[in-house]
Backbone bond lengths (Angstrom), bond angles and torsions (degrees), N, CA, C in turn:
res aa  C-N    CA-C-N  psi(-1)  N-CA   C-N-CA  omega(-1)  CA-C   N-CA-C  phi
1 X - - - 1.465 - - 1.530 111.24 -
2 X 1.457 103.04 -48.43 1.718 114.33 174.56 1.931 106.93 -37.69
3 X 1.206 102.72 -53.10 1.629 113.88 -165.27 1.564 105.19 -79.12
4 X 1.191 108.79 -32.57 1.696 115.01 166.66 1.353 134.89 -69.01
5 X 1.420 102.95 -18.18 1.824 130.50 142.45 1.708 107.24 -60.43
6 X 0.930 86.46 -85.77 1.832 99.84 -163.79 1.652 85.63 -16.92
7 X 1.700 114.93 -84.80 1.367 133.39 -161.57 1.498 103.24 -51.36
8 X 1.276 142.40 -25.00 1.378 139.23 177.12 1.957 89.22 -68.87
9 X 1.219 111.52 -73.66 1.743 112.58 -176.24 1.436 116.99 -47.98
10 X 1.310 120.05 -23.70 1.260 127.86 -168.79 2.029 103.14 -70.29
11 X 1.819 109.82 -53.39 0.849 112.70 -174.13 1.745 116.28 -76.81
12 X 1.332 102.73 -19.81 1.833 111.76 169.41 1.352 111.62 -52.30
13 X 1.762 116.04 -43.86 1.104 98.12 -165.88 1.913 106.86 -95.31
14 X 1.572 124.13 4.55 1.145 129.41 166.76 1.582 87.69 -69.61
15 X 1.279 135.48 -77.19 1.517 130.70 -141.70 1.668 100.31 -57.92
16 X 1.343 107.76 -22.67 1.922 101.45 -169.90 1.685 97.05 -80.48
17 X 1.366 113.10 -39.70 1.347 107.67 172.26 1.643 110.00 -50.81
18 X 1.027 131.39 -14.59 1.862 137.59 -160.44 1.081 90.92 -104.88
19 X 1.552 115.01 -57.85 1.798 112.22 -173.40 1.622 105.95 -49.21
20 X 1.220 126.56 -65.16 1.108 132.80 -162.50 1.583 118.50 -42.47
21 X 1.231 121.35 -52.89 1.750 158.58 133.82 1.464 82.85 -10.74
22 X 1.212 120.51 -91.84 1.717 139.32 -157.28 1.831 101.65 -45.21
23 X 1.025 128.00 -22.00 1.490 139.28 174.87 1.165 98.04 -53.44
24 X 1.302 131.75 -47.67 1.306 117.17 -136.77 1.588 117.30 -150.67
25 X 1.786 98.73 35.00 1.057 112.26 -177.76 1.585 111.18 -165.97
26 X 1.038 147.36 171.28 1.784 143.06 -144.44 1.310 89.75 -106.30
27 X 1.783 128.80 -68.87 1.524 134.44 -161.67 1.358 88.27 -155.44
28 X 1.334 101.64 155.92 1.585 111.93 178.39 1.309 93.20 -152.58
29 X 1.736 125.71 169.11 1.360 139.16 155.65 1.264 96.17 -118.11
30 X 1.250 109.17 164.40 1.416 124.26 117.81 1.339 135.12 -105.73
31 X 1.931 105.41 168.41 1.406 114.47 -149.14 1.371 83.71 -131.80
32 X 1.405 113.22 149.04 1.586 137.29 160.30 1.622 120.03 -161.89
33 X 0.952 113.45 -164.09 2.017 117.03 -145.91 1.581 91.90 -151.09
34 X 1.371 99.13 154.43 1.041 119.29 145.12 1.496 117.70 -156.09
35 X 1.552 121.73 142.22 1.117 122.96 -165.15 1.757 131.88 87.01
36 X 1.057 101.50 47.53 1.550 121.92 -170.79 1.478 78.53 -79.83
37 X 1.193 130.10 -80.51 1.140 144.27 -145.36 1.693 149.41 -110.36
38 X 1.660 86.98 25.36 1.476 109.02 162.30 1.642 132.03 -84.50
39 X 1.172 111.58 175.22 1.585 91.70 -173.27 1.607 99.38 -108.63
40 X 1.093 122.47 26.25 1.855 127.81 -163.22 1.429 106.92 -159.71
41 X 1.419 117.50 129.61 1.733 100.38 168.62 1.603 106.57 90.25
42 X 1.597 97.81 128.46 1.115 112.98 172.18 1.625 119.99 -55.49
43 X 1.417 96.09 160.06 1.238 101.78 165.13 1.790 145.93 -113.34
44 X 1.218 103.74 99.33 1.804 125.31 -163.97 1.044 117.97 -45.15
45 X 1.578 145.03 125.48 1.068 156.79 146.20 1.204 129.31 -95.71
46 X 1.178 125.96 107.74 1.920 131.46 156.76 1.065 115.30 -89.93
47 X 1.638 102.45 139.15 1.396 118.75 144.64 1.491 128.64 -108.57
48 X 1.411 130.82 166.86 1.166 99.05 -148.91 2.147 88.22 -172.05
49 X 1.281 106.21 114.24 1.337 126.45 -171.44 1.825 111.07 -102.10
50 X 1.501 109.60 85.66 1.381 89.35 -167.38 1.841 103.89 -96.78
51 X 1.412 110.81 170.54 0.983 108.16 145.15 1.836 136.28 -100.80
52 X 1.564 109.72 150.80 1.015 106.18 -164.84 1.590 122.33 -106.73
53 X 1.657 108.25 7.58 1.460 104.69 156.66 1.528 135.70 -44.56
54 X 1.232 117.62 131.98 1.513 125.74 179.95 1.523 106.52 -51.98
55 X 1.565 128.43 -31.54 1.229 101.53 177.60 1.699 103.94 -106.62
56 X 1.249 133.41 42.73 1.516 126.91 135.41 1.326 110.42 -135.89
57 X 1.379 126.95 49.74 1.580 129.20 153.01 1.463 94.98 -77.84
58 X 1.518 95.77 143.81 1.471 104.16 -175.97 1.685 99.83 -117.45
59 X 1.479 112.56 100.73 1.237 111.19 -160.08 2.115 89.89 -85.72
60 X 1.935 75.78 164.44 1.601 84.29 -163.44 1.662 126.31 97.27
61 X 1.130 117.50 9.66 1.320 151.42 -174.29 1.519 95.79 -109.09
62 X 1.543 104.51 113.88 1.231 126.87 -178.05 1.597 116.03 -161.26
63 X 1.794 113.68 150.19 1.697 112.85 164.85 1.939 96.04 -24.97
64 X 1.460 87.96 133.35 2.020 110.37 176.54 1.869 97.06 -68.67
65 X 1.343 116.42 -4.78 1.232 90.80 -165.28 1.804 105.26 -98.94
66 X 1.390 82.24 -19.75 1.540 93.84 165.54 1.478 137.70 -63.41
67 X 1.456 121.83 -16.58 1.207 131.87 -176.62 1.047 101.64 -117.91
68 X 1.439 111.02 166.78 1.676 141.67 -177.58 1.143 99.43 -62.39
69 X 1.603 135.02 160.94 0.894 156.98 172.71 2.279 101.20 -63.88
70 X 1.492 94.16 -38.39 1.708 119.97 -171.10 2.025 87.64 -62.78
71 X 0.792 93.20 -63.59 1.954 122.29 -169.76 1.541 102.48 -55.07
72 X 1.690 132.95 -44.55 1.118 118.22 -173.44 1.867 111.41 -94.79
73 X 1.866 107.28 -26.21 1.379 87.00 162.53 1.551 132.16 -76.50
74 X 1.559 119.98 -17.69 1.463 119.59 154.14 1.271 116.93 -51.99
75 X 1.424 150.44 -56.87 1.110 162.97 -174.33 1.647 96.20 -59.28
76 X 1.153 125.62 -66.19 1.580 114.81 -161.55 1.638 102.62 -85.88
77 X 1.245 131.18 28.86 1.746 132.20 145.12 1.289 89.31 -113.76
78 X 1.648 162.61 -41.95 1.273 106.09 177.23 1.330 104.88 -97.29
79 X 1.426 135.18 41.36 1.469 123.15 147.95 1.403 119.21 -89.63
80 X 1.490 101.70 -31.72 1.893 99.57 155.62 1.162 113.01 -61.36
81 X 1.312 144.25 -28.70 1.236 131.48 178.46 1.387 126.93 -79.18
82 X 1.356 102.35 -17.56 1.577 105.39 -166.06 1.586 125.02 -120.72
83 X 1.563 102.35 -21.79 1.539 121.22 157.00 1.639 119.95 -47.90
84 X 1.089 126.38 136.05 1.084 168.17 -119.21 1.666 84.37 -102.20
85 X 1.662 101.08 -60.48 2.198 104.44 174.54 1.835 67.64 176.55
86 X 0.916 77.13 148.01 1.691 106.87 174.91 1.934 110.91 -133.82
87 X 1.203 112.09 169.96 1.389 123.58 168.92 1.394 123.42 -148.69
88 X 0.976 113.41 140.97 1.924 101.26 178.47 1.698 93.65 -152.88
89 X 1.434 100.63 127.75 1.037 132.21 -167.23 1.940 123.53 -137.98
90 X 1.693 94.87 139.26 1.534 92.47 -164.10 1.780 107.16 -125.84
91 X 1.545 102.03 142.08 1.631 100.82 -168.41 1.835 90.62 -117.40
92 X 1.076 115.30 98.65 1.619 121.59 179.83 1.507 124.47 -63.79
93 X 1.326 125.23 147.24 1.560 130.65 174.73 1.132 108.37 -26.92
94 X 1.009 136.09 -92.82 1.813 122.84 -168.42 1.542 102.66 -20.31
95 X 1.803 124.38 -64.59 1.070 101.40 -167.16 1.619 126.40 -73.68
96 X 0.967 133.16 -18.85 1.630 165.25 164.51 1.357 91.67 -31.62
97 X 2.154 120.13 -63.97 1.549 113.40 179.14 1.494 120.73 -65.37
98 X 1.329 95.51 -29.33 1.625 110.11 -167.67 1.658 100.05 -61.69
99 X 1.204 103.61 -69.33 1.420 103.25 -175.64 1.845 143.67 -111.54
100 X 1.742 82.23 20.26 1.634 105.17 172.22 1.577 110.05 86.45
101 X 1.149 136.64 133.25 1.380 145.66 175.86 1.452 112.43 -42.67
102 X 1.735 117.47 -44.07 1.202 98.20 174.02 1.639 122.69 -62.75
103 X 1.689 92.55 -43.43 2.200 93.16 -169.33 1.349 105.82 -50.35
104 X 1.792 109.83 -30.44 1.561 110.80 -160.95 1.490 90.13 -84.77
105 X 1.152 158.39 8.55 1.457 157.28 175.12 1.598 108.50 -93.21
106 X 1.166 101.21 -53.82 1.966 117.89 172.02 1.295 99.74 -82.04
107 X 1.164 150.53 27.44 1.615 149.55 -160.76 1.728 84.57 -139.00
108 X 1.660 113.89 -71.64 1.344 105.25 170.72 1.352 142.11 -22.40
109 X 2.078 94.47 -60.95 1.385 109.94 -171.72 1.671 108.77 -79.62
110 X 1.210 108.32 -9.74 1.653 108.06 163.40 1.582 107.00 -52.88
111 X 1.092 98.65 -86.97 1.654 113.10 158.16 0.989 133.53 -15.43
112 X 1.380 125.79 -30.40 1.953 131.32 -167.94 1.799 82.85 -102.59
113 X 1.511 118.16 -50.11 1.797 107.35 174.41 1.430 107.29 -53.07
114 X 1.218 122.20 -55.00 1.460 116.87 -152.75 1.520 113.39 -79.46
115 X 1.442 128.85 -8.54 1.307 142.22 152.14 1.592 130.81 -82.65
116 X 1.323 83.40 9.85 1.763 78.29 172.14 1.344 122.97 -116.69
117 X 1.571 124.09 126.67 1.314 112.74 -162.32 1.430 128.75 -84.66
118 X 1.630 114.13 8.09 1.552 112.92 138.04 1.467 152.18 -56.21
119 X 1.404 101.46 125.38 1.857 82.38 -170.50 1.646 122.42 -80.44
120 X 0.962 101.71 68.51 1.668 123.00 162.60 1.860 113.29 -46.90
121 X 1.450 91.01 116.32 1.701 112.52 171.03 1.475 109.21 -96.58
122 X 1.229 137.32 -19.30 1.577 140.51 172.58 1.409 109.97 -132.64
123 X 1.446 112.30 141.52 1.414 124.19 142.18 1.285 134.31 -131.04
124 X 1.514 113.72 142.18 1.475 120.05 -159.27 1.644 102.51 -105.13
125 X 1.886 120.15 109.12 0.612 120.22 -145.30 1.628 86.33 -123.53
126 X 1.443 106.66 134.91 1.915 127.86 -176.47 1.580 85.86 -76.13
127 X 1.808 108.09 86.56 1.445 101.12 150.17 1.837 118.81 85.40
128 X 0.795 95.97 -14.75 2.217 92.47 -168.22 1.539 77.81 -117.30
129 X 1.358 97.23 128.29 1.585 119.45 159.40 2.022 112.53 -105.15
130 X 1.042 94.97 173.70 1.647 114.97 -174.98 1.594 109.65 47.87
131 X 1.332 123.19 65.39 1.517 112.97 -161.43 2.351 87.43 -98.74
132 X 0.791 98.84 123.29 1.626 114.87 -176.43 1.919 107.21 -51.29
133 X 1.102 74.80 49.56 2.420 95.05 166.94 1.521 98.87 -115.27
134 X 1.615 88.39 143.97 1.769 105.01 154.05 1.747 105.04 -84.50
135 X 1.340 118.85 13.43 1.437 105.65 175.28 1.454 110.87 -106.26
136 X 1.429 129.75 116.27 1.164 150.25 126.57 1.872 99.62 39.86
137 X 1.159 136.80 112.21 1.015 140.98 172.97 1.836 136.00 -113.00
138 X 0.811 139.39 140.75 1.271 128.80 164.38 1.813 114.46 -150.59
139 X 1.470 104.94 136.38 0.876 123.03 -161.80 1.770 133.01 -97.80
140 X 1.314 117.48 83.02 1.489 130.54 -154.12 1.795 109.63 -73.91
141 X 1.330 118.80 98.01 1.561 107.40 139.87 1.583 135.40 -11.71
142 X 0.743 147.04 76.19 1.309 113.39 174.80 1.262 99.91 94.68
143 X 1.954 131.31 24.88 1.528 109.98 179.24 0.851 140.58 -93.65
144 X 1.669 131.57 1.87 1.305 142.22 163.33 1.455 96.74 -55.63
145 X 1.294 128.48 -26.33 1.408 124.79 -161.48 2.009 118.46 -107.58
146 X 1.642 89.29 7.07 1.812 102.81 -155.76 1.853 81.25 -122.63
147 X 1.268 118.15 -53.65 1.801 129.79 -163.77 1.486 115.75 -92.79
148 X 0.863 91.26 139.31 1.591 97.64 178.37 1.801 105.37 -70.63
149 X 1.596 109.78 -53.92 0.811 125.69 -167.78 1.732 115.10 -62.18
150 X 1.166 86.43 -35.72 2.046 85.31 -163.06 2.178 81.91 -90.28
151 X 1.141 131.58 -12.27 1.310 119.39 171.40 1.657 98.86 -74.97
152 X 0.963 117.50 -22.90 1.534 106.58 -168.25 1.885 93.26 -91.16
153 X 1.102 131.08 -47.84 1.398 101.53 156.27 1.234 135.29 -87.98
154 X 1.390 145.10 23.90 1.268 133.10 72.00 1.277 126.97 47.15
155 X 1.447 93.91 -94.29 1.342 116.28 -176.11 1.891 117.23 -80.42
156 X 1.080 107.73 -17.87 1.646 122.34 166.83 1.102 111.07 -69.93
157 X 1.407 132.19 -67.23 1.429 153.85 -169.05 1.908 101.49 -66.61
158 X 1.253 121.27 -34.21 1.654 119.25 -169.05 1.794 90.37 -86.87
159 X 1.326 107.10 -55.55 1.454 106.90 -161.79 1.948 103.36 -63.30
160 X 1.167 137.57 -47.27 1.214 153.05 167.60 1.446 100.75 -34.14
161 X 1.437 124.05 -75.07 1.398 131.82 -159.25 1.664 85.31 -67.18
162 X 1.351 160.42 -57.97 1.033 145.30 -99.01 1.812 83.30 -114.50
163 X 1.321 123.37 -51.78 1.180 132.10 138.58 1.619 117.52 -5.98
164 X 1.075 106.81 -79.07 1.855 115.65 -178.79 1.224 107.06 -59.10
165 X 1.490 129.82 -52.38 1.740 118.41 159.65 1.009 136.46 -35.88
166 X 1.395 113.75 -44.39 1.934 137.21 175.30 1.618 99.48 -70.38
167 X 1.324 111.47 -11.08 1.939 100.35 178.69 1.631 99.03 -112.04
168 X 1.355 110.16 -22.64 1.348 108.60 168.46 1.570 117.64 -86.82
169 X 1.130 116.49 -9.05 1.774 123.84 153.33 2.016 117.55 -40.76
170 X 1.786 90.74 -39.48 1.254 90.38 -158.26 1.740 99.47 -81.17
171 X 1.322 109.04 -32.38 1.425 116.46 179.01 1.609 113.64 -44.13
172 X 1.420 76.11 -64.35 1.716 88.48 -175.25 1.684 109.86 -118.87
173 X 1.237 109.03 87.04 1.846 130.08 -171.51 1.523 95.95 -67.66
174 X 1.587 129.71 -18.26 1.913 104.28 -162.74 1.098 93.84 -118.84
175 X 1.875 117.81 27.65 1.972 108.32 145.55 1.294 119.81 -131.47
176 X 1.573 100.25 31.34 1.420 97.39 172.27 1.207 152.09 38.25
177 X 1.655 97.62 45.16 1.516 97.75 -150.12 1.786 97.84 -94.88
178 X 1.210 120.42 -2.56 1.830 106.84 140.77 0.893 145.35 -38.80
179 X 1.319 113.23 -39.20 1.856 122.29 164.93 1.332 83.13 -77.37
180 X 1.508 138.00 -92.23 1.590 121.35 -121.31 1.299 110.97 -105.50
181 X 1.849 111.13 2.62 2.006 103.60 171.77 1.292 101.45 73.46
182 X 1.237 125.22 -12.42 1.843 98.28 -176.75 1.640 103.83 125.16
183 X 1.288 125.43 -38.33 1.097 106.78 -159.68 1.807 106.03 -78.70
184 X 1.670 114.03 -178.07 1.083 111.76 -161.13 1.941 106.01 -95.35
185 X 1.097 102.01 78.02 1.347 113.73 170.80 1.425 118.25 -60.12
186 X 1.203 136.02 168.76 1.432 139.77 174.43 1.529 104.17 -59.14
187 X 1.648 104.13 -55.82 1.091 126.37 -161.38 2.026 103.56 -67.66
188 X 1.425 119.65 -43.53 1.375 144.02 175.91 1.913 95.98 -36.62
189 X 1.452 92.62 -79.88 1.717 132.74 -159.26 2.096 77.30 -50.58
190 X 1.469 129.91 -60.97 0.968 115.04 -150.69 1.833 113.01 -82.31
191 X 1.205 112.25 -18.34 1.249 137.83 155.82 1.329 114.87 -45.19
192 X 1.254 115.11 -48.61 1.774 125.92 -156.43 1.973 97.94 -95.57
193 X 1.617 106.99 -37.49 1.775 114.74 152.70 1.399 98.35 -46.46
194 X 0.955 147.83 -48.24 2.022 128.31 -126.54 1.606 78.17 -99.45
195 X 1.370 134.17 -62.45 1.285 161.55 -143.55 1.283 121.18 -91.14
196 X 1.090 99.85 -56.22 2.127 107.73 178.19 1.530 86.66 93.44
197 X 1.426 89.89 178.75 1.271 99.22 -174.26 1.571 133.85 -73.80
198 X 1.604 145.67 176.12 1.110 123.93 -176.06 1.979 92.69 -129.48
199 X 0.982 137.90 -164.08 1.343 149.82 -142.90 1.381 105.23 -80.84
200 X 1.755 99.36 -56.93 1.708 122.84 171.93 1.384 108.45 -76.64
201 X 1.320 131.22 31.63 1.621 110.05 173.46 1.304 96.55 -82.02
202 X 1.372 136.36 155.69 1.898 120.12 123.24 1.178 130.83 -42.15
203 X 1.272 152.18 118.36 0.822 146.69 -170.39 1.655 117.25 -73.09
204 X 1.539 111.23 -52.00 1.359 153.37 145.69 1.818 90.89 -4.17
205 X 1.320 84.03 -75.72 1.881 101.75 -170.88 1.565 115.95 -64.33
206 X 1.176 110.02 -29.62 1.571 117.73 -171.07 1.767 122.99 -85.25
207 X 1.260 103.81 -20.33 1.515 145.49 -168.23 1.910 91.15 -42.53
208 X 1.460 99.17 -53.70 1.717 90.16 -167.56 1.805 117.66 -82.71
209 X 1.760 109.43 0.43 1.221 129.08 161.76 1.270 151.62 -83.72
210 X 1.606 98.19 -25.96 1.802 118.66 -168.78 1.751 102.34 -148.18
211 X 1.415 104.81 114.39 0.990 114.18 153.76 1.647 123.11 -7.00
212 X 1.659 119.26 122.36 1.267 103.49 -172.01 1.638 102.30 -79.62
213 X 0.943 137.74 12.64 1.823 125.04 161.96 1.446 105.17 -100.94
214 X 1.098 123.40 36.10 1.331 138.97 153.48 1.568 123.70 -110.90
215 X 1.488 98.64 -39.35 1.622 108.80 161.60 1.382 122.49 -69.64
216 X 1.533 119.70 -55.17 0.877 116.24 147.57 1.956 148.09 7.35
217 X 1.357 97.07 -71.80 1.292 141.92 167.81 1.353 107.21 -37.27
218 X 1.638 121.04 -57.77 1.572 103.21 150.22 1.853 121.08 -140.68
């Protein structure tokens, strides 16, 4: 009950951060990522249009890094249900080398605005400035952890990608990327030695691990 407090107050004071925002502007989302920084697997972007009535705050809505694995797939089915229009959108390895993790991060969140069929005048974006929109931007520190809104995609964008790893597990079963999603684990890095690389590596990212006639290769 103690922890079911905390997380009820936790998300009150994200939605007042939204209300405040909501003063002074028509519709807004927020935007967040997942996967800046794995060595496998695209990288996910949401956007994410909530509403801010007291009776559909969906308390318990918090930064994805904060909750259970149990906690963020409950949360992201009723955030499909209850969002305003949401988007979640993916910029894959080829493009990631082609044009660097950041462009492909602001390449996404182009994409998660420009697919959503709300007419949104602001977006509250976790951290990446200059993202290539005519829509109104602002740029949060720390905003999965400050917005209601960009925690609720957040929580779209972490639970989604983590999802797409667990189906890319089955593709490629001898790097395990069910347990670790991609990133460069002990266990990942020594996997990706035994094996070389597979279709979804980065190449970009993998470079200081695997022989380049292994990259190569595809």
């Amino acid at each position: 009950m103690k922890d079911n407090n905390k997380r009820i107050e936790r998300t009150k004071k994200l939605v007042e951060y939204d209300r405040q925002i909501a003063k002074g502007c028509k519709l807004f989302c927020g935007i967040d990522e997942a996967g800046r920084g794995p060595l496998a697997g695209p990288v996910v972007v949401a956007s994410c249009v909530m509403p801010l009535d007291d009776d559909k705050i969906l308390y318990g809505i918090d930064d994805s890094k904060k909750l259970s694995e149990r906690q963020r797939e409950e949360l992201f089915e009723k955030i499909k249900q209850t969002a305003i229009d949401y988007s979640i959108q993916e910029v894959d390895e080829k493009t990631i080398d082609e044009i660097n993790i950041l462009n492909a991060t602001k390449l996404g969140m182009k994409n998660a605005i420009e697919n959503l069929n709300a007419d949104i005048d602001l977006a509250l974006v976790d951290a990446v400035k200059d993202i290539d929109s005519n829509v109104d931007q602002i740029a949060i520190i720390k905003g999965d952890a400050t917005s209601y809104s960009i925690a609720a995609a957040s929580i779209l964008a972490k639970v989604y990608r983590d999802n797409l790893m667990t189906n890319f597990d089955k593709e490629y079963p001898q790097y395990n990327f069910a347990k670790h999603k991609g990133y460069g684990t002990s266990e990942h890095i020594k996997l990706l030695k035994q094996f070389g690389p597979c279709k979804i590596h980065r190449k970009t990212f993998i470079k200081n691990f695997v022989e380049i006639k292994w990259i190569q290769k595809y």
